[in-house]
C-alpha positions in Angstrom: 59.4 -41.5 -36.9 57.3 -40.8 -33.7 59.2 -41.5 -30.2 57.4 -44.6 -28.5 57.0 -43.6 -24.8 57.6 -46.7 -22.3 56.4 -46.0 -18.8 58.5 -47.8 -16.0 57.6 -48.5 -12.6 59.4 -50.0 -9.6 57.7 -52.6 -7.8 59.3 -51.9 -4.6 62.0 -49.0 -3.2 63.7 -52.3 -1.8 63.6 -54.5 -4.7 64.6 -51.8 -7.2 63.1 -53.8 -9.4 61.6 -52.3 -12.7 58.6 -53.3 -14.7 58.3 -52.3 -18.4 54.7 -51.3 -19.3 53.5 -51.0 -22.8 52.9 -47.6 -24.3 48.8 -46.8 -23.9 47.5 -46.5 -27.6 46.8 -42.7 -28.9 43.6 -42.4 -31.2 45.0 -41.4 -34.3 44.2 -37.6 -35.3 41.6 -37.2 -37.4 42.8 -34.9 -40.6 39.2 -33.1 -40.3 39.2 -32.1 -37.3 39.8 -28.5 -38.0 36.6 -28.4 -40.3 34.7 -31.0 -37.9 35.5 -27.5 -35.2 34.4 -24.6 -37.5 31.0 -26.9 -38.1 30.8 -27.3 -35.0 31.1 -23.3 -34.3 28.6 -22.9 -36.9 31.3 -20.6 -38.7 29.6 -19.4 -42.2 32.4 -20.6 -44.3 32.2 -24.0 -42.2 29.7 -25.3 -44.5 32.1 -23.8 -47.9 35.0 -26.0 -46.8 32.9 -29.2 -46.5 31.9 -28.5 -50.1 35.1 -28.3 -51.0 36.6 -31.0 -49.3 34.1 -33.5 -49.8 31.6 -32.3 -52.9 32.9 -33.8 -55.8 34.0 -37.0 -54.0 30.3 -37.5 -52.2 29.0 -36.7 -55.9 30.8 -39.5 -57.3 29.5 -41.7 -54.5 25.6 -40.4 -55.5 25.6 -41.2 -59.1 27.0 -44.3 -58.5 23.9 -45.3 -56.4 21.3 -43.0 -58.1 22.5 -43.2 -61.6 21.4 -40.0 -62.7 23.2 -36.4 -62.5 20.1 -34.6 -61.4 19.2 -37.0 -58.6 22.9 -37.3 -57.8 23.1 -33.6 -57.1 20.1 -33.2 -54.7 21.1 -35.9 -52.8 24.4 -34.1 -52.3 23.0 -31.2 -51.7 20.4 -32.4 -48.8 23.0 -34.9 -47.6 25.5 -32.1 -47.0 22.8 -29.6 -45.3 22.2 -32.4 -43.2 25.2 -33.0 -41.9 25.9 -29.6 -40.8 22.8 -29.7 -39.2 23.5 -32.7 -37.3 26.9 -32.5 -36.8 26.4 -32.8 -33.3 25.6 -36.5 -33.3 29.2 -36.9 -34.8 31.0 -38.5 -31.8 34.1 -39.1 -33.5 34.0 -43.1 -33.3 35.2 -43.2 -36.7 36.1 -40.9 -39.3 34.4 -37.6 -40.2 34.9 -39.3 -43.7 33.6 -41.9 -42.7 30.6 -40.5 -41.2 29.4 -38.3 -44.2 29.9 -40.8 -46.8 27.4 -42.8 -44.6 24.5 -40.2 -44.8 25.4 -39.4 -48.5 24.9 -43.3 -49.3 21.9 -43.7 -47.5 19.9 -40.6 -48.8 21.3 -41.6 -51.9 19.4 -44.8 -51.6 16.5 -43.2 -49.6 16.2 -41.3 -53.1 16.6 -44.9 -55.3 13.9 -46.7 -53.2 11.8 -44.0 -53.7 11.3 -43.7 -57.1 9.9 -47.0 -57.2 11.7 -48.2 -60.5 10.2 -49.5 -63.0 12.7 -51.6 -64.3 13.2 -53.9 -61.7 12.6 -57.3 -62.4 12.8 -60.5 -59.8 16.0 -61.8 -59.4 14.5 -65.3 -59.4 13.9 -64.5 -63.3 17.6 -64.1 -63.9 19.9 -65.8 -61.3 21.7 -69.1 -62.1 19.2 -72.1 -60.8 21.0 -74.4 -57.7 20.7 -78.1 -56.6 19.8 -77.9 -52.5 23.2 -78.3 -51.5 23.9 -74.5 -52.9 25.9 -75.9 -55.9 24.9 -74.5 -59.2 22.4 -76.5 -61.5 24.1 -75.3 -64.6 27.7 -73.4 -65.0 27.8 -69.6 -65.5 29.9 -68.9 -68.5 33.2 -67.1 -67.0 33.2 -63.4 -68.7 35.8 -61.7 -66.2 38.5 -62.4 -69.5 36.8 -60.3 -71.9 37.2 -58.0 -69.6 41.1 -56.8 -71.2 39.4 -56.7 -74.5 39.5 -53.0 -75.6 37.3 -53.6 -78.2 34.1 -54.4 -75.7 35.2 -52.2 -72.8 32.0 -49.7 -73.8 30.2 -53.0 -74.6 30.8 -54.2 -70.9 30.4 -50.9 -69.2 27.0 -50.4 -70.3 25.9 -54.3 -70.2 26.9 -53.5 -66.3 25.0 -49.8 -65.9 21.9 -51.9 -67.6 22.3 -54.8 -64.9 22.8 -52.4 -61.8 19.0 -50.8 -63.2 18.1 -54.0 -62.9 18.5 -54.6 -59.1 16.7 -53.4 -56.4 17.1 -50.2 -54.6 18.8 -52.2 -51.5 20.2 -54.7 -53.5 22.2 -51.8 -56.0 23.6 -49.9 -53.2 24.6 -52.8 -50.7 26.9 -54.2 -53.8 28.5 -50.7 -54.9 29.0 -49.6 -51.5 30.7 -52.8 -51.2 32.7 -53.0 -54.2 32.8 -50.1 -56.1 33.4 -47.6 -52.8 34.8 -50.2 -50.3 32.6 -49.9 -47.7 33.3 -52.8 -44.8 30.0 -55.2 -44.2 29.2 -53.6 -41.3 29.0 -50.1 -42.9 26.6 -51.5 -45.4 24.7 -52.9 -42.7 24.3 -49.7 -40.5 23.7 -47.5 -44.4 21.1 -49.7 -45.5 19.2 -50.7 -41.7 20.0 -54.1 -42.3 22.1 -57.1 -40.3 25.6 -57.8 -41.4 24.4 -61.1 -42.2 21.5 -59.8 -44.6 23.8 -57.6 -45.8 26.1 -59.6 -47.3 22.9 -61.9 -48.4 22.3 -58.8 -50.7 25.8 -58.2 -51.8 26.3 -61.7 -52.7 23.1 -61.6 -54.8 23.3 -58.9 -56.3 26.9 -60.1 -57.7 25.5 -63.2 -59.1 23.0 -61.2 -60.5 25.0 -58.8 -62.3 27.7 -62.1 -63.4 24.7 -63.4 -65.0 23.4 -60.4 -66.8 27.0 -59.8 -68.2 27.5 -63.5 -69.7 24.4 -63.2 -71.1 25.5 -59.6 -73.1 28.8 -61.4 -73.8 28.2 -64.4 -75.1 
C-alpha cells in the first residue's frame, strides 16, 4: 500500500498553529507508456510491440463491427499504421488503450458505412409501434429467458448476427461499442461524430431493434 503524503503548513511562527492540507492527486501511470515512448522514438520494433500488445484484441473489436475476417483485418492493419503515424496527437488525456481502440472502431465503421449494405432495411419496418406518450402500442414478447436454453444458444447467436446486418452502419457500431466493448456514451459520441445525446438515440434504437428481431426468431 502506497504512503499517502500530507503536506503541513503553519499559519503563523507565533501561533504555531498547523493546517493539514490534502495530498494533491497523482495521474495514475499509464501501463503503455514504455511502448507509447519507443512510438514515439520511431524505434523499428515500436510498431512489433503494438501488434503484439494490442492485435488480437483490436481484431476482436473489428469483426465485431465489420462482421467479416477479411474487412476485420484491413481495418486492423490501416488502423494500426495509423496510429503510429499519428501518435503525436496522443496527449495522454486518457488511456493509450483507450485511444487506439477509438481509431480501430471508427475506421472499422468508416469501412461498414462504406460498403453501403445491402441488407439494411428501415427500422420503422421492424420496431415495436408507440402511443405519443412513448409507451408501447403492443407488448414485445420477453425472450431474454430462452436465453439459458442450451438447446437455442446457436439459434439465438445467429438470430442476433442476422439482426446486427440489419442495422445501419452507425446504428451497429454505436450499440456494440456500447454493449458488447463497453465503451462510455461519450466515447461513442466522439467514435462515431455524433452528440452524446444522439448517441444514445442510436444505442437505444438499435436495442429495440435487435429485441424485436430476436422475439420474432424465437417465438
Amino acid at each position: 500500500m502506497g504512503c499517502v503524503e500530507i503536506v503541513m503548513e503553519r499559519t503563523s511562527p507565533e501561533a504555531g498553529a498547523v493546517v493539514m492540507r490534502p495530498p494533491l492527486a497523482r495521474k495514475p501511470i499509464d501501463p503503455d507508456a514504455a511502448l507509447v515512448e519507443q512510438l514515439r522514438r520511431q524505434d523499428a520494433r515500436g510498431a512489433e510491440a503494438l501488434v503484439d500488445a494490442y492485435g488480437s484484441r483490436v481484431y476482436r473489436l473489428a469483426i465485431r463491427v465489420t462482421g467479416n475476417a477479411s474487412d476485420a483485418e484491413e481495418v486492423v492493419q490501416d488502423a494500426l499504421w495509423s496510429a503510429v503515424r499519428k501518435i503525436d496527437t496522443f496527449r495522454g488525456d486518457s488511456a493509450f488503450g483507450s485511444w487506439l481502440y477509438r481509431i480501430v472502431a471508427n475506421a472499422a465503421y468508416q469501412k461498414l458505412r462504406g460498403q453501403r449494405r445491402r441488407s439494411e432495411i428501415s427500422l420503422d419496418d421492424v420496431l415495436p409501434a408507440f402511443h405519443e406518450d412513448g409507451a408501447h402500442a403492443a407488448p414485445i414478447e420477453d425472450w431474454s429467458p430462452k436465453v439459458n436454453d442450451p438447446a437455442r444458444r446457436i439459434e439465438i447467436r445467429q438470430a442476433l448476427s442476422a439482426a446486427l446486418d440489419g442495422l445501419s452502419a452507425s446504428d451497429r457500431t454505436a450499440v456494440i461499442l456500447r454493449d458488447a466493448e463497453g465503451f462510455s456514451m461519450a466515447e461513442v459520441a466522439v467514435t462515431l461524430g455524433l452528440s452524446v445525446a444522439n448517441a444514445k438515440t442510436r444505442v437505444h434504437r438499435a436495442r429495440l431493434f435487435l429485441r424485436q428481431r430476436l422475439s420474432d426468431s424465437l417465438q
